[in-house]
C-alpha positions as CSV (number, residue, x, y, z in Angstrom):
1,X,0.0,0.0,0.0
2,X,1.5,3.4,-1.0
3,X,1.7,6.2,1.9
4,X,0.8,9.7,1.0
5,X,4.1,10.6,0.5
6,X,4.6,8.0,-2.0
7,X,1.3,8.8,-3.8
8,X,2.2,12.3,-4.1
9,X,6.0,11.4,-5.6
10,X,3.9,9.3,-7.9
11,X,1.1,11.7,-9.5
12,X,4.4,14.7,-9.5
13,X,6.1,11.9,-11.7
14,X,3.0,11.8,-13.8
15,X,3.0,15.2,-13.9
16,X,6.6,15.7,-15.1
17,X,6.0,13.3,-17.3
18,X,2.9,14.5,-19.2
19,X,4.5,18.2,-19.1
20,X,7.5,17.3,-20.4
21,X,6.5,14.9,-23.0
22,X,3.6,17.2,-24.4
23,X,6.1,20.3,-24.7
24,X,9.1,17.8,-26.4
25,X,6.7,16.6,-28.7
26,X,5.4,20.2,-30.1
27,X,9.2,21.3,-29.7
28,X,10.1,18.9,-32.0
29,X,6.7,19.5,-34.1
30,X,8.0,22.9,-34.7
31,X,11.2,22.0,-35.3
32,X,10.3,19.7,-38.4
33,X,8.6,22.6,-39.9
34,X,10.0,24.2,-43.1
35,X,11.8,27.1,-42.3
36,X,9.3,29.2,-44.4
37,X,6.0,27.9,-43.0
38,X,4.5,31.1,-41.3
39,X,2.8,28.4,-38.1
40,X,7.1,28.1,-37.0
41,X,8.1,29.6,-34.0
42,X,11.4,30.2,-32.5
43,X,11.6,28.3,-29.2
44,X,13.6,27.9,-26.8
45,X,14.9,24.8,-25.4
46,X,14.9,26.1,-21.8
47,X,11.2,26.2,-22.2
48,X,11.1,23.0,-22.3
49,X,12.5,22.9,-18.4
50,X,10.6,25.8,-17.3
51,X,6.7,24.2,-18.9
52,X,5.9,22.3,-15.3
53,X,6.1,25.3,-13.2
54,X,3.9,27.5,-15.6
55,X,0.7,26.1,-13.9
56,X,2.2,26.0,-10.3
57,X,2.4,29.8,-11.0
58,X,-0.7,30.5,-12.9
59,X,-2.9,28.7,-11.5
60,X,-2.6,30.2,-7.4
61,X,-2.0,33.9,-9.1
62,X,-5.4,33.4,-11.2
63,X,-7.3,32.3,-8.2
64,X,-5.8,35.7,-6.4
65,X,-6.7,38.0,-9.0
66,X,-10.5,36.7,-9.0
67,X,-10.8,37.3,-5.4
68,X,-9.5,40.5,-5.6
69,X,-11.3,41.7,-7.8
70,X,-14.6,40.6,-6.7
71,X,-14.1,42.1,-3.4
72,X,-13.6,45.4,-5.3
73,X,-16.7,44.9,-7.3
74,X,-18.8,44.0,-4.3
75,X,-17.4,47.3,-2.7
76,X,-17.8,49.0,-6.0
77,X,-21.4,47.9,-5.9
78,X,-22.1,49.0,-2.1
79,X,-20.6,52.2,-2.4
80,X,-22.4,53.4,-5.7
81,X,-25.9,52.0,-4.9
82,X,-25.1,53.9,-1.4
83,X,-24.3,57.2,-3.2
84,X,-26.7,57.1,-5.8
85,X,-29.1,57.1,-2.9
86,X,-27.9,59.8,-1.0
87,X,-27.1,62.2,-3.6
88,X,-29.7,60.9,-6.0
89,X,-27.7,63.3,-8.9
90,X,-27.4,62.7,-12.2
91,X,-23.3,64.9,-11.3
92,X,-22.4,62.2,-9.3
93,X,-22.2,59.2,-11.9
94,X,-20.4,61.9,-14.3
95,X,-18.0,62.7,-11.1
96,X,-17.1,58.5,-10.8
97,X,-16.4,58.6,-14.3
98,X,-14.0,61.6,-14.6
99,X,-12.1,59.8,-10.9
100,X,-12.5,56.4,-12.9
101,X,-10.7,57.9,-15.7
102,X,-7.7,59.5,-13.7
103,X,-7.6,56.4,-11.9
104,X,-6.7,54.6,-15.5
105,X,-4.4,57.0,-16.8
106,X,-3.0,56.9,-13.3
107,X,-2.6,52.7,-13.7
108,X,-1.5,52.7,-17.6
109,X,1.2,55.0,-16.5
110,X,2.7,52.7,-14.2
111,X,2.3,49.8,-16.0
112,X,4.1,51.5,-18.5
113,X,6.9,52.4,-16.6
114,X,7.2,48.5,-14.8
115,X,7.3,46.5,-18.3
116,X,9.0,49.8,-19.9
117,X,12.3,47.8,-18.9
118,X,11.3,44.3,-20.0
119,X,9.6,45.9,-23.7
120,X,13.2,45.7,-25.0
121,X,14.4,42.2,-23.3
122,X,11.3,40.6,-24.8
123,X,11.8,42.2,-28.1
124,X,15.2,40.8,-28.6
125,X,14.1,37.6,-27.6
126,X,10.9,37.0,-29.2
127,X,12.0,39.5,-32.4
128,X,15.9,39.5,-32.6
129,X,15.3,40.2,-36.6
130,X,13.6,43.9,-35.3
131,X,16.2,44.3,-32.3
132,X,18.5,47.5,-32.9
């Protein structure tokens, strides 16, 4: 009888094993393409390493994200309904949208400036023939 430990070791193995072999076989898929054919990508082989930690990652962060945001929407929703019925003006929704809109401009600027760096990394990777 396997213990728990055992059973986990086992279904990581599986796990490994389907990663892996489903990213070597489109690796080498792609590879086998004719250099012209316009469905050929340029890969990486470290990829090919880094595939079984992509859902470890995304998976927990997705989660995260959808709880976060709908607390904000259920707070969003409390505090307009709230307003609407207090001020009961037609000024007020126009008022959310002009803070709405400095709040985005506010947030695309800063995004900007975070993947500003990585714009140029990814470009040379991703499009070497475009790189300066």
């Amino acid at each position: 009888m396997l213990s728990m430990s055992d059973a986990l070791l086992l279904l990581g193995l599986v796990y490994l094993t389907i990663m892996w072999s489903s990213t070597l076989l489109a690796y080498r898929r792609n590879r086998l393409l004719p250099d012209d054919d316009p469905h050929k990508q340029k890969y990486s082989p470290l990829y090919i390493v880094i595939t079984p930690a992509i859902p470890a990652i995304l998976i927990p962060l997705f989660i995260f994200l959808l709880t976060v945001f709908s607390i904000l929407f259920g707070v969003f929703l409390v505090v307009f309904a709230t307003a609407m019925l207090i001020f009961r003006q037609v000024t007020l929704l126009k008022k959310l949208i002009e803070i709405l809109v400095k709040i985005g401009d506010a947030l695309l600027k800063i995004t900007r400036l975070l993947l500003w760096p990585f714009y140029f990394i990814l470009k040379a990777i991703f499009a070497p023939e475009q790189a300066p």
